[in-house]
C-alpha positions as CSV (number, residue, x, y, z in Angstrom):
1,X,-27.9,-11.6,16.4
2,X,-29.9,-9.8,13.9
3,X,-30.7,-10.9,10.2
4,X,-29.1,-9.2,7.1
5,X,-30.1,-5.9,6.3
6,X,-32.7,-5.7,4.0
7,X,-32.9,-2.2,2.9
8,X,-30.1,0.0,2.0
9,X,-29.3,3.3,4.2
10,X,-28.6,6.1,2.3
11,X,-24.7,6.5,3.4
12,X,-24.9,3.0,2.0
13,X,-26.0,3.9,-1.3
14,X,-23.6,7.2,-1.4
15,X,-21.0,4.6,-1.3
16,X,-22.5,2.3,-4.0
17,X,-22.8,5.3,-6.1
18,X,-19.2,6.3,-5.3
19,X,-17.8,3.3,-5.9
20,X,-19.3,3.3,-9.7
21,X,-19.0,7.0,-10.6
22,X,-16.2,8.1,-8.6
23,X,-15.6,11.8,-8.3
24,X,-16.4,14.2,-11.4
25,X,-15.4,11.1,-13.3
26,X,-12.3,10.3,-11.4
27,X,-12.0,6.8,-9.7
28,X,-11.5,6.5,-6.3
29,X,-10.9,4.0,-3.3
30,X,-12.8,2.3,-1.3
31,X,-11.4,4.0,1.3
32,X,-12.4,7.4,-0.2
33,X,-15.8,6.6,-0.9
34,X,-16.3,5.5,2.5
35,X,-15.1,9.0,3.9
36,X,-17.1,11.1,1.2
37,X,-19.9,8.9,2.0
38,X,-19.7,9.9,5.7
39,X,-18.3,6.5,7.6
40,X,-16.0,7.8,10.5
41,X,-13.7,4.4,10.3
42,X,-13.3,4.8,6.4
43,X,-10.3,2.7,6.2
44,X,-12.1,-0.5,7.2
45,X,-15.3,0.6,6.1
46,X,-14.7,0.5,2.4
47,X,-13.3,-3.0,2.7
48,X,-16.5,-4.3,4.8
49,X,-19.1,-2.6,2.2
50,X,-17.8,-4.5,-0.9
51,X,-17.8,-7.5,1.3
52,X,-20.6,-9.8,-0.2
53,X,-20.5,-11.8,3.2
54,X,-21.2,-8.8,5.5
55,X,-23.1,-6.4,3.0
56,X,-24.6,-8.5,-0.2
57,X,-27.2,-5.7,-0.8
58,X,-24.4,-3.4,-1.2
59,X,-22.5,-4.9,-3.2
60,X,-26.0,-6.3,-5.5
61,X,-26.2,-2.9,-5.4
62,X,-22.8,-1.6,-6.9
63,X,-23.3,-4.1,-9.1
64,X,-27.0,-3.1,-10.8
65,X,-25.2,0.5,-10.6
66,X,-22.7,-1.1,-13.5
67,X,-25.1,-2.6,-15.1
68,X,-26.7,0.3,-15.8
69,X,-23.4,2.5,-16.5
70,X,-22.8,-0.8,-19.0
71,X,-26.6,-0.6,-21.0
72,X,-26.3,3.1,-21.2
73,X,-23.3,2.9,-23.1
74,X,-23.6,0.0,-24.8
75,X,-20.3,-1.4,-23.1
76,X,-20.4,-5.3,-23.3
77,X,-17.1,-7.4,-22.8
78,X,-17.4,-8.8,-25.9
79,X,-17.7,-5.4,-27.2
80,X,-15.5,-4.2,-25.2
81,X,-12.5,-7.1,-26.1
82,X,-13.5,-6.6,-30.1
83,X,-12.8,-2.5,-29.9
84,X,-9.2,-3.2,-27.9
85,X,-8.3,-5.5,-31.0
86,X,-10.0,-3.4,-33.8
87,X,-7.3,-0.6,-31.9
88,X,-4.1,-3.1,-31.6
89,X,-4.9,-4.2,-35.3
90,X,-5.0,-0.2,-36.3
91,X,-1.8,0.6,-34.4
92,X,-0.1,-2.3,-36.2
93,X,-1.5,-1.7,-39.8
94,X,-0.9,2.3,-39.6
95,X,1.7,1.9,-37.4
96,X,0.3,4.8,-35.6
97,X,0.6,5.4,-31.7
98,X,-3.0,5.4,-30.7
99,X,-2.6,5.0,-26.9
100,X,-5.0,7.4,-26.5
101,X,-7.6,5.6,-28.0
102,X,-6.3,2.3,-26.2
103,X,-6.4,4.8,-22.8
104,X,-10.2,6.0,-23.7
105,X,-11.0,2.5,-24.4
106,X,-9.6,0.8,-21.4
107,X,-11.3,4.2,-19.1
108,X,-14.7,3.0,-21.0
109,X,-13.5,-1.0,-19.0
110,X,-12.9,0.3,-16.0
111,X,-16.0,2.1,-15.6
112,X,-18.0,-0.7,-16.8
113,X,-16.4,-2.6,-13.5
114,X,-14.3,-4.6,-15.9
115,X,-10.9,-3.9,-14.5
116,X,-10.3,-4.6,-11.2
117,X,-7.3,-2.6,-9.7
118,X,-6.7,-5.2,-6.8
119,X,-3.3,-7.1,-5.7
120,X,-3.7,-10.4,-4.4
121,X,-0.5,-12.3,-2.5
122,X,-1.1,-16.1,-3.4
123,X,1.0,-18.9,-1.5
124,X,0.6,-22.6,-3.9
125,X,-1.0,-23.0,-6.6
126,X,-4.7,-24.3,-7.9
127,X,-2.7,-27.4,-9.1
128,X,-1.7,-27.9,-5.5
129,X,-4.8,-28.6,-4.0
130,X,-6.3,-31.9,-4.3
131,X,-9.9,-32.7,-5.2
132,X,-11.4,-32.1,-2.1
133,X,-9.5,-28.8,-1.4
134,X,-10.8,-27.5,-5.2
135,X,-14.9,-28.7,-4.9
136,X,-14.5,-26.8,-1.1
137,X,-12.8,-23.7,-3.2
138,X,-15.9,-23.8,-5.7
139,X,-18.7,-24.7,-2.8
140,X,-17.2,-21.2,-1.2
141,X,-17.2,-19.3,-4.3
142,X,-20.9,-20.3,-5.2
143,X,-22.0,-19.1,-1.8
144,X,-20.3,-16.1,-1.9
145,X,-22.5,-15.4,-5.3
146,X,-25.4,-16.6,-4.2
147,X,-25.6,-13.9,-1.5
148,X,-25.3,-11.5,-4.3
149,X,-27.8,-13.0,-6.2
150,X,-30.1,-13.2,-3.4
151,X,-29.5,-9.5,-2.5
152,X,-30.6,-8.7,-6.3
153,X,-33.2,-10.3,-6.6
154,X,-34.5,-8.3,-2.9
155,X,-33.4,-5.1,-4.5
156,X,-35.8,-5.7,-8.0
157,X,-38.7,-7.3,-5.6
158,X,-38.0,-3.9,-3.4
159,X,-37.9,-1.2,-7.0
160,X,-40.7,-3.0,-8.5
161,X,-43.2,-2.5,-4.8
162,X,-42.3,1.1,-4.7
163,X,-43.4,1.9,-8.4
């Protein structure tokens, strides 16, 4: 069985790209990014890509992609979490509707990755598993990172050889 990819093909990157910028602006799925990028099986496809397990590159990818969108705009969460409350505490001092302020600002979020629009079915609770069960929870979630990482750090090594 062959090794993980260590390049990304340019469908790949299409993807990435779609993923972060949407079109003209506009979010979109998974799903539709993986049948603008050209994937036949679209509906699984998108899934699969952001899959740090089966694609880390792509998804270190998607992820230097944000970065980016995040240090050309100078969106930080902290920044990010200070301008939400500077627009709450003006709403309640002016008593002024400024949803669309609250809209642009929470847009400005979402593009910098930090919303996620995902549902997620849980069955028990984190206070249900016992010692063992929570250190194998965080052991899965550090590998599941680590891939990530790893696929970075092959991405810079790759951007800095080609300059």
């Amino acid at each position: 069985m062959p090794g993980p990819a260590k390049q990304l093909t340019p469908k790949q990157m299409k993807f990435a790209q779609l993923i972060v910028y949407g079109v003209e602006g506009s979010p979109i799925t998974k799903t539709e990014a993986a049948r603008l990028a050209g994937y036949t099986d679209s509906l699984h496809e998108g899934t699969r890509l952001t899959n740090p397990n089966k694609n880390p590159l792509v998804c270190a990818f998607i992820s230097n992609l944000r970065d980016e969108v995040r240090e050309k705009y100078g969106i930080s969460f902290e920044g990010h979490l200070e301008e939400l409350g500077n627009i709450r505490d003006r709403g309640k001092k002016d008593n002024r509707n400024l949803a669309a302020a609250a809209t642009t600002e929470i847009a400005r979020g979402k593009v910098a990755g930090y919303y996620i629009d995902q549902k997620i079915i849980r069955h028990g609770k984190i206070d249900d598993l016992n010692l063992d069960q929570l250190y194998e929870k965080m052991k899965t979630i550090k590998q599941k990172n680590e891939k990530v990482l790893e696929a970075k750090k092959l991405l810079i090594s790759d951007e800095k050889s080609e300059s």
